[in-house]
C-alpha positions, 0 to 999 in steps of 0.5 A: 735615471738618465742624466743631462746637465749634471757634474761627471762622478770621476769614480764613475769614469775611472771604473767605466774606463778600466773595466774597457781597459782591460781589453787594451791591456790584453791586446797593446800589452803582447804587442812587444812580446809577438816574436818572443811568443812565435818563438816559443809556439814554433810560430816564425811568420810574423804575418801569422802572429797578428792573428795573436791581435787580431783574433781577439776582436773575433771574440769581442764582436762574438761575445757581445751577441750573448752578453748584450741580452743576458744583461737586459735579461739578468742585470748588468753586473751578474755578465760582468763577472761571467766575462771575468771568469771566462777570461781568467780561464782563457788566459790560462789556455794562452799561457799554456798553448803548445802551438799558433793555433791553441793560442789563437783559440785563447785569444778568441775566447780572451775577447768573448769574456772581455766583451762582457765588461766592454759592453755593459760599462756601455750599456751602464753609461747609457742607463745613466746619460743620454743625448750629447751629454752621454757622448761627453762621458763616453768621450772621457772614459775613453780618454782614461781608457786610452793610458793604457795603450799608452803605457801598455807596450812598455809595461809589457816588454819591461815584464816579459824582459824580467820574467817572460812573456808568459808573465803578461798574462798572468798581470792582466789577470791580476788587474782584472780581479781588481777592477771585478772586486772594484764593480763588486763593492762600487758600482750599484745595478743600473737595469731598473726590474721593471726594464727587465726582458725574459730572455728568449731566443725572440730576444734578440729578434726583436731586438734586431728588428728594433735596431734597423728601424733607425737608419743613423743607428744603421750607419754609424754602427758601420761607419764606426765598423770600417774606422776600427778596421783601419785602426787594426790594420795599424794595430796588428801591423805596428810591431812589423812595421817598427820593428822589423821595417825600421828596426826600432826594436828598443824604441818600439813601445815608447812611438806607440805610446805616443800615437796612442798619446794623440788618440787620448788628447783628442778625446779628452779635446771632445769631451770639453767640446761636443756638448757646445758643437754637437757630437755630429759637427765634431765626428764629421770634420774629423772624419773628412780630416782623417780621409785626406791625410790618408790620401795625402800620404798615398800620393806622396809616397806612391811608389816610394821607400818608407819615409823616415821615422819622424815623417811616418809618426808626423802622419800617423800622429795627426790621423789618430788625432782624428779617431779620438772625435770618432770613437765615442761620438760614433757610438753615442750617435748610433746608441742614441735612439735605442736607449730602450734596449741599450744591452742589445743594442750596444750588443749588436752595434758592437758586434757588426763594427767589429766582425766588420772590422776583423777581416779588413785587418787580416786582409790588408795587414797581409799587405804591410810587408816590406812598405808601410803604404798599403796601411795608409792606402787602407786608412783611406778607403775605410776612412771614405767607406765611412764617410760615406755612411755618414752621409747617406744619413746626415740631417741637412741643414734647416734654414730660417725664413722671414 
């Protein structure tokens, strides 16, 4: 039964939010750790590393096309267990990898398993909420969500310094087992039977057909697909920049900690408003703010060195304020009229933003090499290629007559 105007459950919230934060836990957690890793694959190119961050988002857009159906098809909670297991098994693989490539095979199998707890939890909230209510749960399991890339980094070094970084892995599987044990006992099937679809080969066919019926739907899955680009090109590239461009080895996780802090702020600050300004209002003015801080930074610094430290995180701190007014509204405005197939939906939703995604980090990654500008000229024109998309379907204004 859908929801309107009715108290959040925080058991609810909390167990939506870790079972997608295990996806942060599984990528933020190896960020201090890319250059012990390259040393022991025999990996020294720290370009090449960020595939170990970028690749997993490769599985997490894949994974979601079988995972999206088979809940519609099986129930939500029996493809939650089988993402768990996928990755249990792809996490021994990493640990294990004797070279880049073996590990990257891993990461990638690592995002196909964890798409499934990352979907359904979406797929769960829009059986349970709609409309701008669904957003302001979407907004604050995304601010639970977001401690962990808080804490994450840290936690990471402090592991891999006391007992290598093979250990990481072994962590991440052990808060996954309890957060499955936590579904298990807690969290009751939200596909009613006679929803049920038959899976089919004409399952997601149909689907599809169904999705591209609704141009907002079209244009906020790519608008959300270019703004998870620019945030992975900053993701993937944050350890480069840290710590071989400033040299902040030490200090490294505690600057990421903070940017990630500004993301969860921000999403917690929408969950109190959208429900009184609208999740469109919101996500609009944050993505105009967060083009023009992106371009402000390309001109001032064009052609220039690095600022200093407290100037690059001043910039980066208020450009991720914005993401937290665009994540969650993005997606709740795209799930919003295919709550009829929510599985598939948020399936291909997912899986197009972040295909979407993948090779515009791989590609303008490759540029933050000795300078932190190529990030923001990227930020910039996925930031314009999104709002773009927004407008192309914005719904104008009705004026009131006498």
């Amino acid at each position: 039964m859908q929801k309107e105007n009715v108290r959040p459950n925080f058991e609810f919230i909390a167990l939506m939010a870790s079972l997608m934060s295990i996806v942060a836990l599984a990528i933020d957690a190896l960020l201090p750790a890319l250059s012990h890793i390259g040393i022991t694959i025999n990996s020294l190119d720290p370009l090449k590393n960020q595939l170990l961050i970028t690749m997993i988002f490769l599985g997490l857009g894949v994974g979601q096309l079988f995972f999206g159906p088979l809940s519609d098809s099986y129930g939500r909670k029996p493809v939650v267990y089988v993402g768990f297991g996928l990755f249990a098994i792809a996490s021994v693989i990493c640990v294990l990898a004797p070279s880049l490539e073996i590990m990257i095979i891993g990461r990638v199998l690592q995002g196909i398993g964890l798409s499934a707890p990352r979907t359904i939890a979406i797929s769960i909230i829009r059986d349970t909420y709609k409309g701008d209510y669904m957003a302001k749960i979407m907004s604050f399991v995304t601010a639970f969500f977001i401690l962990v890339p808080v804490v994450a980094p840290a936690i990471g070094k402090w592991i891999m310094d006391a007992f290598g970084w093979q250990s990481i892995f072994y962590v991440q599987l052990f808060f996954g087992l309890l957060v499955c044990i936590w579904f298990w006992k807690r969290q009751p099937e939200t596909l009613k039977p006679q929803f049920k679809v038959p899976f089919s080969m004409g399952v997601f066919a149909s689907g599809l057909k169904e999705f591209l019926k609704y141009r907002e739907t079209i244009a906020f899955t790519f608008a959300s697909g270019f703004v998870t680009g620019a945030f992975l090109v900053y993701l993937s590239s944050s350890q480069h920049v840290f710590e071989d461009q400033y040299g902040l080895v030490e200090n490294f996780p505690y600057i990421f900690a903070g940017l990630a802090g500004s993301v969860g702020l921000s999403t917690f600050l929408n969950g109190t408003l959208v429900v009184r300004f609208g999740m469109r209002k919101l996500a609009f003015m944050a993505m105009t703010a967060f083009c023009i801080i992106a371009l402000t930074y390309v001109v001032l610094f064009w052609g220039r060195p690095n600022p200093s430290v407290p100037i690059l995180v001043a910039f980066l701190f208020v450009q991720f304020l914005c993401l937290g007014f665009l994540w969650g509204n993005f997606r709740s405005i795209a799930m919003e009229p295919i709550g009829h197939i929510a599985g598939i939906g948020a399936a291909i939703n997912g899986f197009v933003s972040t295909i979407l995604s993948v090779p515009i980090a791989n590609f303008i990654g490759g540029f933050v090499q000795d300078t932190v500008w190529p990030m923001f000229v990227g930020l910039a024109i996925c930031g314009l290629l999104s709002l773009g998309s927004m407008l192309l379907v914005r719904r104008p204004k009705v004026v009131a007559t006498a």
